[in-house]
Steps between C-alpha positions, in 0.01 A plus 500: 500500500624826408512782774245709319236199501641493876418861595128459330458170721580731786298778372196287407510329880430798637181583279132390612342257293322716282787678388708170435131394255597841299818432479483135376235647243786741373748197464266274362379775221874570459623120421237505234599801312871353541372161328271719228831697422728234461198327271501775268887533456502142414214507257682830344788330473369180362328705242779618374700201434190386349522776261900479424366096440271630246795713303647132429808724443813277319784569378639385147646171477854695425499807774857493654473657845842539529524681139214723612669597829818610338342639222286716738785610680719584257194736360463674881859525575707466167690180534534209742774317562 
């Protein structure tokens, strides 16, 4: 347990019932907008490699990476060695 969840253990002790129902209410609603967050940054990011899927980008049977590399190089900073 960290000593932050400590100090609300301590704080929450000292609270009458009541209080502790409001504050369970405000985890509670807070855990669920955690889990509805994290839901919709997964389904954004599974949308979009669904999309980059649907490109069906390829490459030509003769691409040479390592051609390309130089040859991109040599074009930004004159010549490689």
């Amino acid at each position: 347990m960290t000593i932050i969840q400590e100090q609300a253990i301590q704080l929450i002790q000292q609270l009458p019932d009541d209080k502790i129902q409001a504050i369970i209410t405000l985890a509670t609603d807070e855990i669920k907008l955690m889990r509805l967050e994290k839901s919709e940054k997964l389904s954004k990011k599974k949308k979009a490699i669904r999309m980059l899927e649907n490109l069906n980008l390829k490459l030509p049977d003769d691409f040479n990476a390592d051609y390309e590399l130089e040859k991109a190089l040599e074009e930004k900073y004159g010549f490689v060695n």
